[in-house]
N, C-alpha and C positions, 0 to 999 in steps of 0.2 A: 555479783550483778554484772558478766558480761557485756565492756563497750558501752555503759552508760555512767561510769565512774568520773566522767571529767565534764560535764556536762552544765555544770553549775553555771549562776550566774548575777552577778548584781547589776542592775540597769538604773544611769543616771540622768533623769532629764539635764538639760541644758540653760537650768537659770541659777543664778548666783545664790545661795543664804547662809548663814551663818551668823554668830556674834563676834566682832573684834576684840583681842585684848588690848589693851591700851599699852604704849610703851613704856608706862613702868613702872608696866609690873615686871620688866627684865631687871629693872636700874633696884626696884626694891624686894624683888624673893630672890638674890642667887644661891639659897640657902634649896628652890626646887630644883630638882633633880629634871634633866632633857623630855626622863619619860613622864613626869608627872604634866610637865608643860603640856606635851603634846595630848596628852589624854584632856587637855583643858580644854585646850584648842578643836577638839571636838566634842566638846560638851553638847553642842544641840544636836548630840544625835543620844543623849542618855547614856554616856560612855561609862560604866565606873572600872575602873583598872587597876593591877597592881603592877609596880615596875618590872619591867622583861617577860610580861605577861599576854598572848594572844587573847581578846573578850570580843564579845559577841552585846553588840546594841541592840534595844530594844524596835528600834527600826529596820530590825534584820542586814543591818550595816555590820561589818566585821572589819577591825582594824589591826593591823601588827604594832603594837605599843613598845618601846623600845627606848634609843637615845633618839631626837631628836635628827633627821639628815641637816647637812648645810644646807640642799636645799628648800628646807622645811622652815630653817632658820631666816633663810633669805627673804622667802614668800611671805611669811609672817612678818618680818621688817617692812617690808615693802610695801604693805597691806595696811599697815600701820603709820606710817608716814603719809601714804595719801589718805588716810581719814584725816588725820592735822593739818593738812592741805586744805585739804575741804571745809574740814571745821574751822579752821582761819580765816578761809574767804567767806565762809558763811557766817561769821561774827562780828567781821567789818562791816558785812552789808546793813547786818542789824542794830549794831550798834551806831552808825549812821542813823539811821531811821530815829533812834532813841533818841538822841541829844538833837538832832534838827527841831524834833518836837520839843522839847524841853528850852530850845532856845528860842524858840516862836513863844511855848507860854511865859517866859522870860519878859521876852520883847511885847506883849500883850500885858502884864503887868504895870508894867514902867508907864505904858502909856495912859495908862489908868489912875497910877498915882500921881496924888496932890504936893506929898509931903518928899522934900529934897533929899533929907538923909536917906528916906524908902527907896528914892530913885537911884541913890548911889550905891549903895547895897545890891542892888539890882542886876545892877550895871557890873559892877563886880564880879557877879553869879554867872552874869553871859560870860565875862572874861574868861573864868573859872572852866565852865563848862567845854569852852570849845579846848583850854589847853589840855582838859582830861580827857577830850575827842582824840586831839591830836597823839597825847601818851597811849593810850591803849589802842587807837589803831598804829601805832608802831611797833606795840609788844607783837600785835599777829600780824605784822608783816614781816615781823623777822620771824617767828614762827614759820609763815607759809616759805619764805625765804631758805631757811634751813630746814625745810621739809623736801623746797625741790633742789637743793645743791645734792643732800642726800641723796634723791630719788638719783638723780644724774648719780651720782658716783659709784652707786649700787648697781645700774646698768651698764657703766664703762666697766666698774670690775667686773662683774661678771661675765662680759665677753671676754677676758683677757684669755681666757684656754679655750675648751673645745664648745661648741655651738652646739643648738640643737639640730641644725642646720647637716651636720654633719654626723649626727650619731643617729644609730636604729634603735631603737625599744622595744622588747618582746611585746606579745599580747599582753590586753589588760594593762598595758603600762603607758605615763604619761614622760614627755621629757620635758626641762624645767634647765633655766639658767642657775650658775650659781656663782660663789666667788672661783671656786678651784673649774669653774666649765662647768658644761652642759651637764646633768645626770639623768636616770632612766629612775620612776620611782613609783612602785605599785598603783593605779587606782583606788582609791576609795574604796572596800568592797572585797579586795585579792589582797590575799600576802604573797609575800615572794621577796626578791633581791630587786628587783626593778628589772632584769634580763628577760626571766622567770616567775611568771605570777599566777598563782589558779587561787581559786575560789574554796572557801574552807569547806572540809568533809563536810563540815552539817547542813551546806547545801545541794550535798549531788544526790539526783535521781534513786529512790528508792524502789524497793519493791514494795507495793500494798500489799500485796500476801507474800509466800514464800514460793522457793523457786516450784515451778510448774505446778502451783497451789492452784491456778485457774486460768482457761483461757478464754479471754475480756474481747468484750466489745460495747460499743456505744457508751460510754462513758459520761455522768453527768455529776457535777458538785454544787452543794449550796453550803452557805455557813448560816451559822444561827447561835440564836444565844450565846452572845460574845466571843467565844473562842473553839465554838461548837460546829463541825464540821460532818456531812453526810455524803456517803459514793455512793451511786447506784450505777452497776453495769447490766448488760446482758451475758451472761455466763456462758460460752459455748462449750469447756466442757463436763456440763450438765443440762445439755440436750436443748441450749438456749433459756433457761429459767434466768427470771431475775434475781439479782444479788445484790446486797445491802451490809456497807460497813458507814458502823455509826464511831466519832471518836473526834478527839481534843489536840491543837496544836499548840506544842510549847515554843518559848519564844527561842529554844537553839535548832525551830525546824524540823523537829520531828515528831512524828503526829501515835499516840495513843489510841492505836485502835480496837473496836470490840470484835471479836470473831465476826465470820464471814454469817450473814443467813438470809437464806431464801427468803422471799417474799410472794412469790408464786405459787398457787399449788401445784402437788408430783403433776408431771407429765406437762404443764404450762409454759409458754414462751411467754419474752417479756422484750418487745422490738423498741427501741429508741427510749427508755426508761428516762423519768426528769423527778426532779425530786426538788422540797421546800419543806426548810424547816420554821419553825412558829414562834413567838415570844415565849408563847408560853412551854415547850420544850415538848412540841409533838412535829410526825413528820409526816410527809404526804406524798406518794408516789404514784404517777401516772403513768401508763405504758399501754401500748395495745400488743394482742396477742397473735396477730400473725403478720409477716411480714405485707403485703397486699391488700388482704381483705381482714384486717382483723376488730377485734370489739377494742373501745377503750374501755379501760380498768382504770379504778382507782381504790387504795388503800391506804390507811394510815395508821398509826402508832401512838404511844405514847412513852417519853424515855424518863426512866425513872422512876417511876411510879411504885414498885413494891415498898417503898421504905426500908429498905434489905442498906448496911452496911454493904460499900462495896460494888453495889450494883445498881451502879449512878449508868450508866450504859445499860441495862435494861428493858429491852422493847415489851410493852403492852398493845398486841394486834387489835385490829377490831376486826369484821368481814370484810374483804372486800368488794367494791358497788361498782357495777356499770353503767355505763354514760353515752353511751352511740357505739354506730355498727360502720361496716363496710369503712374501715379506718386504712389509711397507708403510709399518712404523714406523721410528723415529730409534732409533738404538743409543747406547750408553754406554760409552768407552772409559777404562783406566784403567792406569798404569804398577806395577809393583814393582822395587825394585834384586833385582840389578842393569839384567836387560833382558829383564824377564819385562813382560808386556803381559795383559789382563782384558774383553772384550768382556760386556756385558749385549744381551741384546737379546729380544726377543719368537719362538716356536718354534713350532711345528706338528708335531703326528704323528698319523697314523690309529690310533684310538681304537678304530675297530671294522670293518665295511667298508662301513660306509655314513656315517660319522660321523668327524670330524675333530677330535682335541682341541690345544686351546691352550694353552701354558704360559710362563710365565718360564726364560730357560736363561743361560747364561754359559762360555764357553769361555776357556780357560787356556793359554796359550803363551808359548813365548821365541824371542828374537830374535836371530840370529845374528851374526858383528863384519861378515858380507856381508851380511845381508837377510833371510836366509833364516830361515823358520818352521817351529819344530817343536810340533806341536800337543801339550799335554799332556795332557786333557782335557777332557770338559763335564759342567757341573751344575748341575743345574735347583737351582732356589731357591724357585717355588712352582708350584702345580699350578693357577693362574690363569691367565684370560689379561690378558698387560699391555700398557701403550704408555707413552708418554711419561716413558720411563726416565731418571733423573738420577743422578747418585752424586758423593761426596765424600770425599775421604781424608782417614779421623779419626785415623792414626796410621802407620808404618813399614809396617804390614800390615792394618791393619784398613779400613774403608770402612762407607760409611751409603749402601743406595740407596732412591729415590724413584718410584713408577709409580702408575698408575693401572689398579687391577686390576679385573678381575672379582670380583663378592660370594665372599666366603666362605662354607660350609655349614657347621653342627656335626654332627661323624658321630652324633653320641650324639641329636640333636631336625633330622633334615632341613628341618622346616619353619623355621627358626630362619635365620637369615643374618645376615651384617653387610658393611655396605659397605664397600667399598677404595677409593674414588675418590681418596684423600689416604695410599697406603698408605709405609711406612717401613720399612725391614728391615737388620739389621745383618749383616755378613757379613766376613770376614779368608780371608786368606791363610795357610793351615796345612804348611807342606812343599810338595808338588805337586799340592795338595788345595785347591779355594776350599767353606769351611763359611760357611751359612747360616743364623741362626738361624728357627727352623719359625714362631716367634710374634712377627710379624710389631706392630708400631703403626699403629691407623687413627685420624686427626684427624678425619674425619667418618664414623663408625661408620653416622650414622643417612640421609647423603645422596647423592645421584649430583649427575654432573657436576662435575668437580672439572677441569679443562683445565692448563694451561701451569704448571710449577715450577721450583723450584731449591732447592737444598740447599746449605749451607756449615757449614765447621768455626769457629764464631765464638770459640770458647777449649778448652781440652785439654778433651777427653769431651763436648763439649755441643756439639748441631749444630740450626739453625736451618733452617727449615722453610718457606719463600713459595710463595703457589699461589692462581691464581684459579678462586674458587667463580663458577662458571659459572650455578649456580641462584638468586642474588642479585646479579650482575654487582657482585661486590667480590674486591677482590685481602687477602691475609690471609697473617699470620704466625704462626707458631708455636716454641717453642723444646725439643730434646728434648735428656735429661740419658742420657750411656751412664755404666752401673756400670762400675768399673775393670776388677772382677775379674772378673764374670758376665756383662758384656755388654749386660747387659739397659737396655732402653730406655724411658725414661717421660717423659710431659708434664711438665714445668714451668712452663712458662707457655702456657694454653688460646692456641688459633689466635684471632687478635684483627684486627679490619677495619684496613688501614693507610690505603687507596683504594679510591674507587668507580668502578665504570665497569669498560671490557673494555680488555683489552692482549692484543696474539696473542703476546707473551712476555713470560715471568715467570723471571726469572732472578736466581742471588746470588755471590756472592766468596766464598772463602774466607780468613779472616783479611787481610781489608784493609788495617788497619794493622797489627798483631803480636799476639802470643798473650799478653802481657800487659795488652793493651790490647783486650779485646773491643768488638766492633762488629759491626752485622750490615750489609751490604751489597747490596742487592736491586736489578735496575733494572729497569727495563719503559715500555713506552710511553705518555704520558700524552696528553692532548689534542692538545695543540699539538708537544710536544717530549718527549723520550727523557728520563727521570727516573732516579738516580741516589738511593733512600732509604737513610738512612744512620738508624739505631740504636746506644746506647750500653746494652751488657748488663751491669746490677750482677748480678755474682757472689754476691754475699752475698745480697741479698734477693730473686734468680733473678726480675729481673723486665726488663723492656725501658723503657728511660727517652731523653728527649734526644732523641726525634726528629723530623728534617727532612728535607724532601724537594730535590733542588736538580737544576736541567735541564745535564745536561751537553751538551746535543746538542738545537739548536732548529728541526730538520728530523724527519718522519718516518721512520723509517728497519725497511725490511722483515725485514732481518736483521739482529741483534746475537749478539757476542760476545764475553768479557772473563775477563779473566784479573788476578789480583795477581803482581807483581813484585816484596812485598819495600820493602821504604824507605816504604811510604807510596803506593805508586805504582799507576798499574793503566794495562791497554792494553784499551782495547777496539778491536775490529771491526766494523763495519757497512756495509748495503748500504743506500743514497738513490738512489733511480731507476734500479735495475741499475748501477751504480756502486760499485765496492768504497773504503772508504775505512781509515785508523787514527786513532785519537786515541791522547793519555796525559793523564791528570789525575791529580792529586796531593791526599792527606788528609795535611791538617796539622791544627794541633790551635787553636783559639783559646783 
């Protein structure tokens, strides 16, 4: 695989987790061994290890397990002392609180009582109480005491040699004080010596077929049924037909796939192909058949189904069904359980007889346990005309889509308009009905050109928004908040420059690492290499913080496409020189 061998990459957003181990467990196992420690010490990434052994987490996190660094050793002390810092101050506060009370109900007693001896006794219990105040907040104040002499002399030593200040660290690598000085010591994610650190085989750039097995375009991925993965491209060398690989990713990264097959008939083109798979383990392909003017198609499958040992990868076709004409844009495809399916796409109908109008439409269908499509309906969503249709599932039935429409008029002031170039619309799944809401969100009310987006669910109700403004050649975010109950959609945080410059896609994850843990996930083409932005969303103060941008892919690449897995993981797709490839790369957390 030719110049995509180093390519790999782990990405860490920028918020602190982990569990502490307490200090001592140093003082009572010196019976574990440096590597067992450290393999502990990354227990919440699902580590299991054996000593001097390279493993692979189930969060697609890879760590080099070994002895212990001293600076491994340090951080962990250090990490450790101020949690007993804290925990100390935090036990005086409380412990205050306790015995104040306790000596108020004390002092409330006494006043109450008749009987002398009762009151002496009492009186006693206050005495009592404040001197076991005063003992136990002396135990954690020497506690927090010799938590910060510590702290202090862990810092004096370890400035005593080289600094970080002073030293370089290859890529991939972070520098860290220590007692002997500064050191250089892989990321999370890379092994290496700390100088020298790449990313393990199992996650560089692969080839999806074998060498000059195909040459790829338009490139789209959906996951499904849990670890069930689907590519559909446009084949160019087989005269442009569409192409279908169905198959399974294991958690060292590399994905089981079924042979390559058509989904077109001989002689058929298949432009901008988008694919979704079902609960119930069928898939659904939509593509129109010429690049300008062409018909939408839609086709589906069913995997599995012979009950054949072996031939769990098994496609069962049904016919394929057409759906509108004079097509030139990309569609938007989208699953319901059980094996209901959701196309977006761009419409035409004669307006008058000389006059052709353009609208947004979406058709609603399910998928048979053969293949077969029963169409349920279609419904327009605006009486614009759109393109560059995205959408995102914000819940069991609901969805956020994404285009770039035609101005809107106000019926009440015709001369009035407002742009749609950035438009958003919320829309669900109602019975056998897809409802649309009419009042639509535009991020740039006042501008055109608005080109390439992507949409993702970055936490419950709140969906994040990337899109490059074409009239400033800058790429931008935005964040929108959905009401529970009504639906409705509004800005929280204004669309804000992340990059400059042009990328011919703009793309996002949804929930990347998990719905506890917001993050926004956007990639797009940078200079030199494929960018990966990663954002951390506080909830609380609805704002975007913590972000970085990190190249997961140091080749140009014409077609991307990416998908979350779950655990931390993501798969993306792309095409480098008509050449289909995969990668996986994993967010962990530093």
């Amino acid at each position: 695989m030719p110049g995509l061998l180093d390519n790999a990459v782990h990405i860490r957003p920028t918020l602190a987790i982990g569990s502490l181990l307490v200090a001592t467990l140093i003082a009572t196992a010196p019976q574990l061994s440096s590597a067992t420690l450290k393999a502990k010490l990354f227990s919440d990434g699902h580590l299991a290890a054996d000593e001097g052994h390279e493993v692979f987490a189930r969060n697609a996190d890879a760590v080099q397990v070994g002895d212990a660094t001293v600076a491994e050793n340090a951080d962990f002390l250090t990490k450790t002392l101020s949690r007993f810092q804290n925990l100390a101050t935090s036990a005086q506060q409380s412990i205050q609180s306790r015995h104040e009370k306790e000596e108020q109900r004390l002092k409330d007693s006494i006043s109450q009582a008749s009987n002398a001896n009762v009151k002496m006794a009492l009186e006693r219990s206050v005495a009592s109480n404040k001197e076991a105040l005063e003992e136990t907040q002396g135990i954690y104040r020497n506690i927090a005491s010799f938590s910060s002499d510590m702290l202090s002399m862990l810092k004096k030593t370890s400035k005593s040699g080289t600094t970080c200040e002073q030293l370089y660290c290859g890529k991939h690598a972070s520098c860290a004080d220590t007692f002997q000085g500064a050191s250089c010591v892989c990321n999370e994610g890379y092994i290496g010596l700390g100088q020298e650190c790449r990313a393990p085989a199992e996650f560089a750039p692969r080839l999806l077929l074998g060498e000059n097995a195909a040459r790829a375009a338009d490139i789209h991925v959906a996951s499904f049924d849990t670890n069930k993965v689907a590519v559909v491209f446009r084949d160019i060398s087989k005269g442009n037909a569409g192409a279908l690989m169905v198959g399974s990713l294991g958690e060292a990264g590399n994905m089981e796939l079924s042979p390559l097959e058509v989904f077109t008939a001989p002689g058929e083109k298949a432009f901008a192909p988008v694919v979704a798979g079902t609960d119930g383990r069928q898939i659904a392909i939509a593509w129109r058949d010429d690049q300008r003017k062409g018909n939408c198609r839609l086709r589906a499958a069913a995997l599995g189904t012979s009950g054949v040992r072996g031939a769990e990868m098994a496609l069962s076709w049904g016919p394929t069904m057409d759906f509108c004409t004079n097509q030139a844009h990309k569609m938007s495809i989208q699953s319901f359980p059980p094996n209901r399916i959701m196309v977006l796409y761009s419409d035409k109908a004669k307006g008058s007889e000389t006059a052709t109008e353009s609208f947004g439409n979406s058709m609603l269908a399910d998928i048979s346990s053969l293949g077969n499509i029963s169409l349920l309906g279609n419904f327009r969503f605006t009486d614009s005309a759109v393109a560059r249709l995205e959408a995102t599932k914000v819940s069991k039935n609901g969805f956020v889509l994404a285009a770039r429409a035609s101005p809107a008029t106000d019926d009440m002031n015709p001369k009035a308009s407002v742009e749609q170039e950035a438009m958003a619309m919320y829309g669900e799944l109602v019975g056998e009905d897809l409802v649309f809401d009419p009042n639509p969100v535009n991020l740039e009310p006042e501008k055109g050109q608005v080109w390439a987006r992507g949409l993702s669910l970055i936490a419950p109700n709140t969906v994040a928004y990337a899109y490059q403004d074409a009239s400033k050649m800058e790429l931008k975010l935005a964040v929108l908040d959905i009401d529970p109950q009504t639906h409705k959609m509004k800005v929280v945080e204004d669309p804000s420059t992340f990059q400059k410059g042009f990328s011919p896609y703009v793309s996002m994850l949804s929930l990347p690492y998990s719905a506890s843990d917001p993050y926004t996930l956007t990639y797009y083409q940078g200079e030199k290499s494929a960018i990966a932005s990663i954002c951390a969303w506080n909830s609380d103060r609805q704002q975007l913080q913590n972000c970085e941008d990190f190249p997961w892919l140091s080749h140009k690449a014409s077609s991307v496409s990416g998908v979350a897995l779950g655990e931390g993981r993501v798969l993306m797709t792309f095409v480098a020189s008509d050449i289909p490839y995969y990668t996986v790369f994993g967010l962990s957390k530093k």
